[in-house]
Structure formats: C-alpha cells, structure tokens
VEXLUM-605946 format. One record per residue (C-alpha): x, y, z; residue in three letters; residue number from 0. Coordinates in nm, 4 decimals. Example, Ala and Ser with C-alpha at 12.3 -4.5 7.8 and 13.67 -1.06 7.14 Angstrom:
BEGIN
@east=1.2300 | north=-0.4500 | up=0.7800 | type=Ala | seq=0
@east=1.3670 | north=-0.1060 | up=0.7140 | type=Ser | seq=1
END
This chain:
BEGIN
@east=-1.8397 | north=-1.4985 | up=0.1568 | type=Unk | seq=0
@east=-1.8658 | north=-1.7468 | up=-0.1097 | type=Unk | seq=1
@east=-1.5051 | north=-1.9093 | up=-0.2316 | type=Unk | seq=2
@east=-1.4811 | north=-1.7490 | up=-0.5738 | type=Unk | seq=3
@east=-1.5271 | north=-1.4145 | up=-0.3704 | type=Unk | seq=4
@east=-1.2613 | north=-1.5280 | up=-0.0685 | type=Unk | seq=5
@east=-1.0494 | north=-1.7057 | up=-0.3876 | type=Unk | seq=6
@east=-1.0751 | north=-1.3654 | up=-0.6004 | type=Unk | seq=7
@east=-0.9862 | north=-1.1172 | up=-0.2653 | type=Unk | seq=8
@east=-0.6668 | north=-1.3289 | up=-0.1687 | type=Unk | seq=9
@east=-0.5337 | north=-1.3469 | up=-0.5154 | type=Unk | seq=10
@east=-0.6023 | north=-1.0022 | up=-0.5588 | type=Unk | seq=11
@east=-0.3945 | north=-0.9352 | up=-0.1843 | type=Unk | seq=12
@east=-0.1228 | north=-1.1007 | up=-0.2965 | type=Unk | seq=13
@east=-0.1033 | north=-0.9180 | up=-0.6208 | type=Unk | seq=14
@east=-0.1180 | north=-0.5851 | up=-0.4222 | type=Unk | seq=15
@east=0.1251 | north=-0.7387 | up=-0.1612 | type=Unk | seq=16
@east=0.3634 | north=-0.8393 | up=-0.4220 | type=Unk | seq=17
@east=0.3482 | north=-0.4507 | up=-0.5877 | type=Unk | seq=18
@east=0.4266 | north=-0.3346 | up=-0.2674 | type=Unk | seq=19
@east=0.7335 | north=-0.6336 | up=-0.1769 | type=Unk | seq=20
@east=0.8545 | north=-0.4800 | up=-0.5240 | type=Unk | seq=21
@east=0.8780 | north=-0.1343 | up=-0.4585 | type=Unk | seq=22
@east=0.9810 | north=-0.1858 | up=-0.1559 | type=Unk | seq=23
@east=1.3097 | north=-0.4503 | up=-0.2491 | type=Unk | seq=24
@east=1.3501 | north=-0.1740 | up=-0.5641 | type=Unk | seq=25
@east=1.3768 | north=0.1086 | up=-0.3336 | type=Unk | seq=26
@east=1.5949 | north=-0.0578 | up=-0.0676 | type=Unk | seq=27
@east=1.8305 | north=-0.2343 | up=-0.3556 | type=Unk | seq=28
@east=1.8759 | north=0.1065 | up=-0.5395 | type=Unk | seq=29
@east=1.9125 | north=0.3415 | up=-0.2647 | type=Unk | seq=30
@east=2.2230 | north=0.0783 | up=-0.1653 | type=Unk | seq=31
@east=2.3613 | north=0.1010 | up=-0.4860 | type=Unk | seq=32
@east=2.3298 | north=0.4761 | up=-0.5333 | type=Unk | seq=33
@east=2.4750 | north=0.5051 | up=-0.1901 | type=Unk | seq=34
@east=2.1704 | north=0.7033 | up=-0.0350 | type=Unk | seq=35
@east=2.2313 | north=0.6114 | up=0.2942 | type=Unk | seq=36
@east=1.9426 | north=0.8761 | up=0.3595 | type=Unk | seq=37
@east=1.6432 | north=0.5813 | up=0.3101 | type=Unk | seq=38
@east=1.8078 | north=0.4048 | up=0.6413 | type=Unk | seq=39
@east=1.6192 | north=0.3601 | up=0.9274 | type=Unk | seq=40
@east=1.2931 | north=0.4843 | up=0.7145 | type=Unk | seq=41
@east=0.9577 | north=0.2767 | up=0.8532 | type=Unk | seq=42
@east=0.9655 | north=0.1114 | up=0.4984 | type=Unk | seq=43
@east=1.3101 | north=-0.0605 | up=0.6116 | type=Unk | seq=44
@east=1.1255 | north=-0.1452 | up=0.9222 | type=Unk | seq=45
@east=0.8307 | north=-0.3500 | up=0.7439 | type=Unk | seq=46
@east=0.8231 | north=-0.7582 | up=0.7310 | type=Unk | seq=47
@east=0.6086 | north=-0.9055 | up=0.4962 | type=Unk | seq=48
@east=0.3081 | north=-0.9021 | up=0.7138 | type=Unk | seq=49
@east=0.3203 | north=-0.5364 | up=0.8296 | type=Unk | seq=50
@east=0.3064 | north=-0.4807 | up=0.4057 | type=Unk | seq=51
@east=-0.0107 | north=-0.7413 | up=0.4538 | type=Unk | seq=52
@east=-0.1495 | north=-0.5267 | up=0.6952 | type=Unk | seq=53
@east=-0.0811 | north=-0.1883 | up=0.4753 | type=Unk | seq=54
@east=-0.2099 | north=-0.3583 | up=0.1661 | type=Unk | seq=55
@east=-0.5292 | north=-0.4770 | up=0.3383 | type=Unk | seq=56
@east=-0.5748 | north=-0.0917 | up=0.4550 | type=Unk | seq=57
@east=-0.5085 | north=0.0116 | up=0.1399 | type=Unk | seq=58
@east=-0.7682 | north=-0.2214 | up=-0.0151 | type=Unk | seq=59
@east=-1.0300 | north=-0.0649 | up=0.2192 | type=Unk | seq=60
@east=-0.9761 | north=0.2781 | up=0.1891 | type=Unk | seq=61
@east=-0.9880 | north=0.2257 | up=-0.2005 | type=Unk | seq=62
@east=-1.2852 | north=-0.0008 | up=-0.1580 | type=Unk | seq=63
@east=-1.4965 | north=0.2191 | up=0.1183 | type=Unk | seq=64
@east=-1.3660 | north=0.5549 | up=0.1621 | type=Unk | seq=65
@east=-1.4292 | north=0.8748 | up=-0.0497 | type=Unk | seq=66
@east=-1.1546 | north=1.1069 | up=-0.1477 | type=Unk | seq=67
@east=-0.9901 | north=1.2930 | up=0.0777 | type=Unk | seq=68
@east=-1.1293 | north=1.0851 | up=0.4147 | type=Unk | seq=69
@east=-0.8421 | north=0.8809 | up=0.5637 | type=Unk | seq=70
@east=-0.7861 | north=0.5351 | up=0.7080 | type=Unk | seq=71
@east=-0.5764 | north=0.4703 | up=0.9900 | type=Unk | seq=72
@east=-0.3580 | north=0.1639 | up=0.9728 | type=Unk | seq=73
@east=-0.1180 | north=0.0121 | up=1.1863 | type=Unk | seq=74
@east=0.0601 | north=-0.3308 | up=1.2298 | type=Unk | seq=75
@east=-0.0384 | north=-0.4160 | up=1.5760 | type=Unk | seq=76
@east=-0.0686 | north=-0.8263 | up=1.5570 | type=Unk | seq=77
@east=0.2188 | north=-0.8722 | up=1.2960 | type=Unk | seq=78
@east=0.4323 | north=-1.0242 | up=1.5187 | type=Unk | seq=79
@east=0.7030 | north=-0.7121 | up=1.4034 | type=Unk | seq=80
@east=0.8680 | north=-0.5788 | up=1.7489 | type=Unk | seq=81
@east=0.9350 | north=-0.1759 | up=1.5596 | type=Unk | seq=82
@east=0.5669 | north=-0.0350 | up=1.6178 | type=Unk | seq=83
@east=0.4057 | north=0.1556 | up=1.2515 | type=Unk | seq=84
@east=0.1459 | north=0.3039 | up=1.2072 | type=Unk | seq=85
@east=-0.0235 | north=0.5793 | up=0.9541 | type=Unk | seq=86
@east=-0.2802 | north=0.6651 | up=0.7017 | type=Unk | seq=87
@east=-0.4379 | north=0.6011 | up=0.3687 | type=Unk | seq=88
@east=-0.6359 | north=0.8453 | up=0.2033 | type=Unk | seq=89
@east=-0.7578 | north=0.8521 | up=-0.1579 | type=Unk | seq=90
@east=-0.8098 | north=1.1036 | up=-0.3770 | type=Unk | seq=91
@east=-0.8741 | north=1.2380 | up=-0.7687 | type=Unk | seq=92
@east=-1.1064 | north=0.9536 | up=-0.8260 | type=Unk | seq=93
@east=-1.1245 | north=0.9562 | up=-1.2375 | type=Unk | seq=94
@east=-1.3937 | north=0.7365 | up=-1.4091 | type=Unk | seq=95
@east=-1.1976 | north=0.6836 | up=-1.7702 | type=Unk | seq=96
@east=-1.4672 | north=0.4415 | up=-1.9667 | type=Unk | seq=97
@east=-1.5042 | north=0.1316 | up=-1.7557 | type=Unk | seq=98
@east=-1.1546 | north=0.2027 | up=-1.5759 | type=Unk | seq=99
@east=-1.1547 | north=0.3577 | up=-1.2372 | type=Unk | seq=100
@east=-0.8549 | north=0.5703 | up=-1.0991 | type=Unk | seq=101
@east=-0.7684 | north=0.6649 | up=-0.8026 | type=Unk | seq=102
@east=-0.4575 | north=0.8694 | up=-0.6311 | type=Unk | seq=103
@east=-0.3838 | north=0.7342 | up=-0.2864 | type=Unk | seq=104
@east=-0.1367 | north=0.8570 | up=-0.0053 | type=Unk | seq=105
@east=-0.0122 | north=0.6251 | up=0.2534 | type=Unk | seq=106
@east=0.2012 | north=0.7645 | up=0.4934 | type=Unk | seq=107
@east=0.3935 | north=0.4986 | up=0.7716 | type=Unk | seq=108
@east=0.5431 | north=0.6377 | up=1.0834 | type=Unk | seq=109
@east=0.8259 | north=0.3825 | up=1.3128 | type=Unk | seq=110
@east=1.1095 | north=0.5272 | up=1.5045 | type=Unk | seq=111
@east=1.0072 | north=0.8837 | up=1.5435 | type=Unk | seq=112
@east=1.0315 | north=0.8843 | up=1.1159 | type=Unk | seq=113
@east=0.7924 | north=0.9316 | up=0.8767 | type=Unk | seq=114
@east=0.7631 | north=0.7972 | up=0.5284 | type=Unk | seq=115
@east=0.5225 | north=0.8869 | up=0.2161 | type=Unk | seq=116
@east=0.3965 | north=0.7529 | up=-0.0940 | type=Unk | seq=117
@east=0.1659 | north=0.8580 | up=-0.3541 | type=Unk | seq=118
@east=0.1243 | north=0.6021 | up=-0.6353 | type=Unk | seq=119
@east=-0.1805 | north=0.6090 | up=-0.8117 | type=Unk | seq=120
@east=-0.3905 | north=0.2734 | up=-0.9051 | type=Unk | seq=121
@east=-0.6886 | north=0.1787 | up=-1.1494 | type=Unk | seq=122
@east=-0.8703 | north=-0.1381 | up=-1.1413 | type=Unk | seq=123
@east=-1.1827 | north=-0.2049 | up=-1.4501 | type=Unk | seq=124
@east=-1.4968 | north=-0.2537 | up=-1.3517 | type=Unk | seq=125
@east=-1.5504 | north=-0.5733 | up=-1.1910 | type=Unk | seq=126
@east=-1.1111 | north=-0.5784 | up=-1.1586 | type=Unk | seq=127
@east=-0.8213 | north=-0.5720 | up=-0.8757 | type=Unk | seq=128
@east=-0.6709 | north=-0.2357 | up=-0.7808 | type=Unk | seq=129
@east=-0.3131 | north=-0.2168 | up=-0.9908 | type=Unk | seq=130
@east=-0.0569 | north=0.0399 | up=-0.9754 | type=Unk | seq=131
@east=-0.0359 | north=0.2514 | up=-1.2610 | type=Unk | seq=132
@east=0.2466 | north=0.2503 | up=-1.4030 | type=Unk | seq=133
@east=0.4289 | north=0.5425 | up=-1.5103 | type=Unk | seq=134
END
C-alpha cells in the first residue's frame, strides 16, 4: 500500500474513531446528567479506545466489502480490554444520491450477558471517508 493510501486510511480511522469517542462520551455524559442509570453496565461503557478501534475498523470493512444486509462479525480479542465484546455490522439501504453514497449500518456489541444497538447512517463522496450523517 503506497503512503498516500496508508496516510489517507489512518486519517480517515481516526476521523471514524473520533465520531464514535463522541457519541460515545455524549451518550455516557448525558445519560449521567439525565439520571438514566439504565445505560450502566451497557458494552458501550465497557469499550476503551482500542475496542472502538477495533469496531471502527469493522465498520470500515463491512461498508467497504459487504453488500446490504450480509453481516460482519467483530470482536475485540487483542485490545488488551479484560470485559470480552463482540457483535455485528451489517449495512443496508445503500442510496447512490449524485456522486454521494449512503449507507444505513447496524452494529450491535454484546459484553456482560448485555446487548447494545446502533443504527446511524453514513455517506462518504466518491473518492471520500465514510461520515456520519448527521441528523
């Protein structure tokens, strides 16, 4: 892989890695101040910043390499994080809108007998980085 390619993935990693840090601090800091104690103990509480490396990178690929509706497993085995998670990724509604793809995707995370999911939905133009779509 040439440099501009390995330069272009990691900054494009981080990006995704920092979306994900952000929902994830968002989620944790407002379910603390809207005292919903309920998100406790949910796998995202579990997650160190390279189990979210490991679920961006599966997220990458599943965007990257499977169709909609077939689902990647992902775990963080080799993260160095003691709680065990695993799950899935699976795209879907893949919209072409002019040189802007779309696409819906569904990661779930299981740790501690719990199971989390999201469903954001992310576009990257042609020749881009997957984004979140914001809302």
């Amino acid at each position: 892989m040439s440099y501009p390619s390995r330069a272009l993935k990691r900054a494009s990693v981080q990006l995704a890695v920092k979306l994900i840090a952000s929902c994830v601090v968002l989620a944790s800091g407002a379910a603390h101040a809207a005292n919903l104690g309920f998100l406790n103990n949910t796998p995202i509480t579990y997650m160190k910043q390279r189990d979210l490396q490991a679920l961006n990178n599966a997220a990458h690929s599943a965007l990257d390499n499977k169709q909609d509706g077939e689902s990647l497993d992902w775990n963080n085995e080799g993260a160095g994080n003691s709680v065990a998670i695993n799950g899935t990724i699976t795209p879907s509604d893949t919209k072409k809108d002019g040189d802007r793809t779309c696409r819906k995707l569904t990661m779930v995370a299981h740790a501690k007998g719990q199971t989390q999911t999201w469903a954001p939905t992310v576009c990257k133009p042609e020749g881009g980085k997957w984004a979140l779509l914001k809302q």
